[in-house]
Each structure stands twice: as structure tokens, then as C-alpha cells.
C-alpha positions as CSV (number, residue, x, y, z in Angstrom):
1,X,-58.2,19.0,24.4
2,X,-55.7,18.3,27.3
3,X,-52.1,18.2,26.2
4,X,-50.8,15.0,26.7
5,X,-47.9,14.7,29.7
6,X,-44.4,15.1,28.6
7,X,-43.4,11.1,27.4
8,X,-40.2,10.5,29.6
9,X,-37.0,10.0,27.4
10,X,-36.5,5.6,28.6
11,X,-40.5,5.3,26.9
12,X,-40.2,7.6,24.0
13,X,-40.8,4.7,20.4
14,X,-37.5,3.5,19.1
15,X,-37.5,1.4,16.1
16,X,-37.6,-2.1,17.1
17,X,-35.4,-3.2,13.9
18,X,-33.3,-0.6,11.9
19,X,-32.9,-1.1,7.9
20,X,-29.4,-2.6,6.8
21,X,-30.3,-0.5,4.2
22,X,-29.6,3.2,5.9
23,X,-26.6,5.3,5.0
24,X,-25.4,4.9,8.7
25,X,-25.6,0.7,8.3
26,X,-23.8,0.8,4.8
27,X,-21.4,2.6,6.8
28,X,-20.6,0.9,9.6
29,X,-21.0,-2.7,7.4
30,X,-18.1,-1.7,5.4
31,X,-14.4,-2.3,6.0
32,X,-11.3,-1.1,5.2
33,X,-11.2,1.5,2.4
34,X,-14.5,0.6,1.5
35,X,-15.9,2.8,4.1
36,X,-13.3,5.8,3.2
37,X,-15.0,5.8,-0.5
38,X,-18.3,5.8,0.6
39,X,-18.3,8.4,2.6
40,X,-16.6,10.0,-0.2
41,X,-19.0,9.0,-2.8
42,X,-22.1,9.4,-0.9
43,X,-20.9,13.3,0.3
44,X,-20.1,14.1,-3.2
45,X,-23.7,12.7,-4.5
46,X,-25.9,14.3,-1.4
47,X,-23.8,17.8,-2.6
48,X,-24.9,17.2,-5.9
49,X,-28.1,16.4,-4.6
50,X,-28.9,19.8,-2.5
51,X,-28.0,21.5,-5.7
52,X,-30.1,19.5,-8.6
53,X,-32.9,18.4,-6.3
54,X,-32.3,14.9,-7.3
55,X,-31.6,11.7,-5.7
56,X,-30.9,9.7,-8.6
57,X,-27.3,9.6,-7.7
58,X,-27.3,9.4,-4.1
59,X,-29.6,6.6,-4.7
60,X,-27.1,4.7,-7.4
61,X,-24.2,5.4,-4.2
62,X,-26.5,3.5,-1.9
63,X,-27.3,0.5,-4.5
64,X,-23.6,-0.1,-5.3
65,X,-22.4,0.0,-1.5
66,X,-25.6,-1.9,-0.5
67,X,-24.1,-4.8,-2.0
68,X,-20.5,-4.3,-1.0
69,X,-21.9,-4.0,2.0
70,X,-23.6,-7.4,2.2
71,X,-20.9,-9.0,0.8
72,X,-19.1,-8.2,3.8
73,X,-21.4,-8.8,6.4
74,X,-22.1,-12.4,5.3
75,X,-17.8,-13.0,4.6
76,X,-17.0,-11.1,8.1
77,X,-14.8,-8.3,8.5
78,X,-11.5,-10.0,8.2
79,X,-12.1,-12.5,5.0
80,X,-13.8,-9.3,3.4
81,X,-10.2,-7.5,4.3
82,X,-8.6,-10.4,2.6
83,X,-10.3,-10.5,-0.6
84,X,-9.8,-6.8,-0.4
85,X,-5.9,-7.2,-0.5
86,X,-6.1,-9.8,-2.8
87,X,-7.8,-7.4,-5.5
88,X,-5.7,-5.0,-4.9
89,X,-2.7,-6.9,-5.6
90,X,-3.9,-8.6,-8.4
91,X,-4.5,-5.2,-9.5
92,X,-1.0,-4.3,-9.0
93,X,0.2,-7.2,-11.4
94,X,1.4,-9.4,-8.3
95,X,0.3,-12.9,-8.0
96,X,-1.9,-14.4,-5.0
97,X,-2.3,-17.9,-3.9
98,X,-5.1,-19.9,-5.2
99,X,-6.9,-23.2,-4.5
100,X,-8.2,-25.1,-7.8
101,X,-11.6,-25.5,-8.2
102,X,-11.6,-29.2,-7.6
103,X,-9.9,-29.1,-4.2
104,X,-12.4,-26.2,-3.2
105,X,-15.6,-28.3,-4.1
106,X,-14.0,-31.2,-2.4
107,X,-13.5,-29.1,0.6
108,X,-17.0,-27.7,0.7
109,X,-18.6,-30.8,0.1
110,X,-16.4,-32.2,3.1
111,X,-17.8,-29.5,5.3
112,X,-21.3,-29.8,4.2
113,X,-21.0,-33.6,5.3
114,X,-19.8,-33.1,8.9
């Protein structure tokens, strides 16, 4: 059987879509020190992985930044900062501004009217 020609590197198949599901896309959707402690958690489970020969863990990393991950992605980079430094200063004891419930229903209901 006759070797096929050598398949030049513009045709070779590339995924049309990638998962948002991938390591690399958890990644690169987190922001701020989000990212920092995923890389950190998922390098510390794939050790533990190479060792144990289990993914259960790596796999629990990728579940709980999945969703971190979509959370920013739909808020955008900068109101996912935000909410970011909110926590972490509510965290810290100090106080944050707020918007009562009312006037945030009134002002979603005004946008949803436009």
C-alpha cells in the first residue's frame, strides 16, 4: 500500500470548536488570582495524580474551576474582578456598597423593558 504524501502543515485537521471545558480554557477564562490558584491546585492534583494513578482529584480541580470559570465568562473580566474584591473585603471585615433588592428588581425590570 502506497504511503500517503506528506499532508502540508496549512491542511493538517484542527478542531473546528475547542471544549470550554479543557485545562488550557479554565485557564485562560479565569481572572485575577483565580487563575494563580488554579494553576496551583490543578499542578498539585496532576502530581498527585502521576503518583496514585488517579484522576479523581484532578477531576474535582476541573469541576470547581469549571464553574468559576463560567461565572466569569458570562460577568466579563472586569465585573468578575469586582465581585472578586468585594469578597475579599467583606472577608476582611470591611463593608462594601450595596443596592437593596427592590431598587435592583426595579432596575432589571427597567432594562428588560427597553
Amino acid at each position: 500500500m502506497a504511503r500517503p504524501a506528506a499532508i502540508p502543515p496549512e491542511a493538517e485537521p484542527r478542531p473546528a470548536l475547542l471544549s470550554a471545558h479543557t485545562p488550557r480554557a479554565i485557564r485562560d477564562a479565569l481572572v485575577g488570582s483565580e487563575r494563580a490558584e488554579f494553576e496551583h491546585d490543578y499542578q498539585q492534583a496532576m502530581t498527585e495524580s502521576a503518583t496514585t494513578l488517579d484522576l479523581t482529584e484532578v477531576l474535582k480541580v476541573l469541576d470547581v474551576y469549571r464553574e468559576l470559570a463560567e461565572l466569569a465568562r458570562r460577568q466579563g473580566p472586569e465585573a468578575h474582578l469586582r465581585m472578586l474584591d468585594a469578597v475579599d473585603r467583606l472577608q476582611r471585615g470591611q463593608t462594601v456598597p450595596v443596592i437593596s433588592g427592590h431598587l435592583h428588581k426595579a432596575e432589571i425590570s427597567a432594562r428588560l423593558s427597553r
